[in-house]
LUMMARFI-835877 format. One record per residue (C-alpha): x negated, y negated, z negated. Coordinates in steps of 0.1 Angstrom, whole numbers, plus 5000, padded with zeros to 4 digits. Layout:
XYZ;...
This chain:
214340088395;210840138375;211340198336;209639858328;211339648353;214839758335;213439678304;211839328310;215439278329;217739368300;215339158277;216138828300;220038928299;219638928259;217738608261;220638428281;223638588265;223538318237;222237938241;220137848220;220737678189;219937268196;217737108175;219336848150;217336528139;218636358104;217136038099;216835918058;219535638045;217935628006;222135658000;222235987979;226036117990;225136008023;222136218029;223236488007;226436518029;224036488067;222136738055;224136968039;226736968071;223337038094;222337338075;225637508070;225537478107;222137658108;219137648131;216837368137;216637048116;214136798120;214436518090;213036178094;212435938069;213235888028;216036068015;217436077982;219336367966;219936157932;219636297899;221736617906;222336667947;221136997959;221137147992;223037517996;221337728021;223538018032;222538088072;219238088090;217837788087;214237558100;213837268084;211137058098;209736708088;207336508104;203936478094;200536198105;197836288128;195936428091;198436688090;200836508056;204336488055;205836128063;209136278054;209936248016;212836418001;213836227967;215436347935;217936637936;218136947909;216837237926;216937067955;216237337983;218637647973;219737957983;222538077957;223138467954;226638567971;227838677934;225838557907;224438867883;225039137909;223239287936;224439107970;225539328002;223439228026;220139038035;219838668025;219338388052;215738358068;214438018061;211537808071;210737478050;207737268068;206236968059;208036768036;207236598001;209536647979;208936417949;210736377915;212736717916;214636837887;213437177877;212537287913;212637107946;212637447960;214537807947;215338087968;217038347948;218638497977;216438528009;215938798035;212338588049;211038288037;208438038057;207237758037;204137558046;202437188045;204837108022;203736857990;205536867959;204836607929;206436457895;208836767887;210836707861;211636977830;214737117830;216237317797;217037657800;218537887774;215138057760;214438087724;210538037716;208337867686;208837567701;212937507700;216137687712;215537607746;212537577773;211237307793;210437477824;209337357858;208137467891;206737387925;208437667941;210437987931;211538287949;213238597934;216538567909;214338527875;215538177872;219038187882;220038527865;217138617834;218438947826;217139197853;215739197891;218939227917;217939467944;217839307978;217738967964;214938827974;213139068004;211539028035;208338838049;207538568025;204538308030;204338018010;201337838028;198737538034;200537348003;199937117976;201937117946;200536847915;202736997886;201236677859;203636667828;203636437801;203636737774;201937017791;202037217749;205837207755;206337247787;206337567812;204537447839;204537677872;203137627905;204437907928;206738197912;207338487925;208938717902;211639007909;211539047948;212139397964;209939547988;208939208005;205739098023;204138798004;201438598015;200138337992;197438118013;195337828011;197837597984;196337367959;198237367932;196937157900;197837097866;200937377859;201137387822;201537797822;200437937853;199337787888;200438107901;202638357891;203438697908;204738937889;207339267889;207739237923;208739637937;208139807967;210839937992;212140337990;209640388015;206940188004;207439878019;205639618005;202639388002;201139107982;198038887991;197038597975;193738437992;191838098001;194237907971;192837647953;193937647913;192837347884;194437417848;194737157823;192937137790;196637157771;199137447779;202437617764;201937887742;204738097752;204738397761;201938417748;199438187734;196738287762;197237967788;197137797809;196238037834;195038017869;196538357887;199138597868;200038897885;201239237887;203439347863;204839177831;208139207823;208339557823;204439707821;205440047832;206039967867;202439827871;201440227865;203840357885;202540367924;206440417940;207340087921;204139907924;203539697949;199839677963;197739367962;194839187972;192938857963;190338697978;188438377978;190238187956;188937937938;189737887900;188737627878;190637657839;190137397812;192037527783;190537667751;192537997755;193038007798;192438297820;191338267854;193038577867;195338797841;195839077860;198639387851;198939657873;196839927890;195239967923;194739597928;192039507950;190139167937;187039047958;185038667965;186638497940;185338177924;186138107888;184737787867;185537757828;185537507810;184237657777;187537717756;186537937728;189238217737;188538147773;188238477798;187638467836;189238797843;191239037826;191939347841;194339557819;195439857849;193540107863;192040227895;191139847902;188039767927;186339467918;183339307940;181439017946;183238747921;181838457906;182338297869;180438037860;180937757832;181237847798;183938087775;184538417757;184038677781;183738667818;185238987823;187939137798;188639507805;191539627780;194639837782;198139647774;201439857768;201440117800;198839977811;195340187806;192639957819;190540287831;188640397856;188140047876;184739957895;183339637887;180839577917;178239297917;179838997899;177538717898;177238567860;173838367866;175838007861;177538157832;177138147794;179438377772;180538277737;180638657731;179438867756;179838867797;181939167802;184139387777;185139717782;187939857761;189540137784;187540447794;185640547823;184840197842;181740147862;179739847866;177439777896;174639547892;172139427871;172739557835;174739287816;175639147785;178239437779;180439507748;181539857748;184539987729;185340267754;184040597765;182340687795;181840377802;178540327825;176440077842;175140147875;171739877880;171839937920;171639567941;173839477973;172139668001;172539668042;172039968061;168740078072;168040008115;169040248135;166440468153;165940468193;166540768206;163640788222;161640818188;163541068175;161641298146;160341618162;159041878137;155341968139;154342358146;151942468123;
């Protein structure tokens, strides 16, 4: 028998070796232990669930996801969820095996699709423990804070709340477990509205994504509006032993508010924060950091002291972004403290302190990055359009309004340019005997 015909025929022997997993459908009672119970008995069972209806998880219900799991609701012929998920206290989780220590194996794969989940205590949705996460046309509104145990200016404890988390930084603060939180992970096509009544007290997140190990992220095409501290947050996220790893973030769709929590820092709120926070050093260190890309996101911050992109780690690759300020006095569109970075073809319009901010923080150098044709036309700087205070950048473009505090520093005036047409062959050059 042919190689391939033994190969297609083993495949269709694999295929019918187990049955496939039916599909469960859960229709809504508004009875909190009732709903809480259907659903949590579908998921322990795993596979398919399709969930019609209101449900309400009360004050406190939450959903344990342990196995492989798709959880589907239904949506109108405009693509929004008709199924609404109620209430609950991280309503959507996936506990670690042993809470503080690294679990044994991979975490469940789990697929989340469009449902709104409204009036969620802290987080309708927190995977500490996943090995591939799928979540997408999903709407998340009225979050409510929940105190956790961090000391800041404001109090003894933190108002926090989220749209979505993934990675153990929530459940267990004191350091990243290794294969918590890995895999392929796409969070995707949703809209999360984090309003809060105190937006100075309150930290306000749209997506996190903090302490995952070597995983795949993709971050696409989410509006996400209003997060008190940052619409989206993506940092110390490391790379597998053999560099496995990958973080995009493109096509999202970010609005700050005017107010935001000082803490960590007073610079907020913020439209992207990525790379490398928590511990700078592994933002410089290329067998811990993981690579990333943005582009065509579209940023629009309204605080006094908010940054469009606060960027922390080197080799990032940042091009077609849009970012719109709203004139805060100690407002910057990007800052870039790593190295190595390639900038090209951004926007900031609107008004604020600098539109770029090039400065080295901790570990982090800010050197040697390429800042290539960012448009400033629409833009009107309180102190200056781009700062430089790490060595050896480049700038390509017309000549700007440039504060330099660094060395080699240089400007390169050259526009956008398209390659000359080709030649026919037939009119090739021959050289003239003299």
């Amino acid at each position: 028998m042919p190689c391939r015909a033994v190969i297609i025929l083993a495949f269709i022997c694999l295929l019918t070796a187990y049955p496939a997993l039916a599909e469960e459908t859960i229709v809504g009672t508004g009875n909190p232990e009732q709903d809480i119970a259907n659903i949590q008995k579908a998921v322990d069972g795993g596979g398919t669930i399709v969930l019609q209806g209101d449900f309400d998880l009360g004050t406190d219900g939450r959903i344990k996801i342990t196995k492989n799991v798709r959880i589907r609701g239904e949506k109108d012929s405009q693509g929004e969820p008709t199924t609404t998920l109620s209430g609950g206290y991280w309503s959507f989780y996936s506990p670690l095996p042993v809470k503080g220590a690294p679990p044994s194996g991979k975490g469940p794969l789990i697929a989340i699709h469009s449902i709104h989940f409204d009036g969620a205590k802290g987080t309708p949705l927190h995977f500490p423990h996943v090995g591939g996460l799928d979540v997408r046309g999903c709407t998340v509104s009225n979050v409510k804070p929940q105190q956790i145990n961090v000391k800041w200016t404001g109090g003894e404890t933190l108002s926090f709340q989220a749209g979505i988390v993934v990675g153990n930084r929530l459940d267990n603060r004191s350091k990243r477990l290794k294969r918590a939180a890995l895999g392929t992970i796409k969070i995707v096509n949703n809209r999360f509205s984090m309003d809060t009544d105190n937006p100075d007290t309150v930290a306000g997140y749209g997506i996190m994504i903090d302490w995952t190990w070597a995983a795949q992220i993709s971050i696409t095409n989410n509006i996400i509006n209003e997060a008190a501290r940052n619409g989206i947050e993506v940092l110390d996220n490391v790379i597998g032993p053999k560099g496995e790893g990958s973080i995009t973030i493109d096509k999202n769709r970010i609005t700050t508010p005017e107010d935001g929590i000082p803490f960590p820092h007073k610079y907020g709120p913020n439209g992207i924060v990525a790379g490398w926070y928590f511990d700078t050093s592994g933002g410089a260190n290329f067998s811990k950091n993981n690579r990333m890309t943005m582009s065509g996101n579209r940023i629009e911050v309204r605080g006094k002291a908010s940054t469009g992109m606060l960027l922390y780690a080197n080799d990032m690759v940042i091009t077609c972004n849009d970012i719109i300020m709203g004139g805060g006095s100690q407002a910057r569109g990007i800052v870039q403290t790593g190295s190595r970075g390639f900038f090209a073809n951004n926007r900031v319009r609107g008004e604020g302190r600098y539109a770029i901010y090039c400065h080295s923080f901790e570990s982090l150098r800010g050197e040697t990055n390429t800042f290539a044709w960012t448009e400033l036309n629409d833009f009107t700087p309180i102190k200056g359009q781009i700062f430089l205070g790490g060595n050896v950048n480049v700038i390509i473009g017309a000549a700007p309004l440039l504060v330099d505090k660094g060395m080699g520093n240089r400007v390169v005036d050259a526009k956008p340019c398209a390659l000359p047409e080709i030649a026919p062959e037939s009119g090739s050059w021959e050289p003239v005997e003299q």
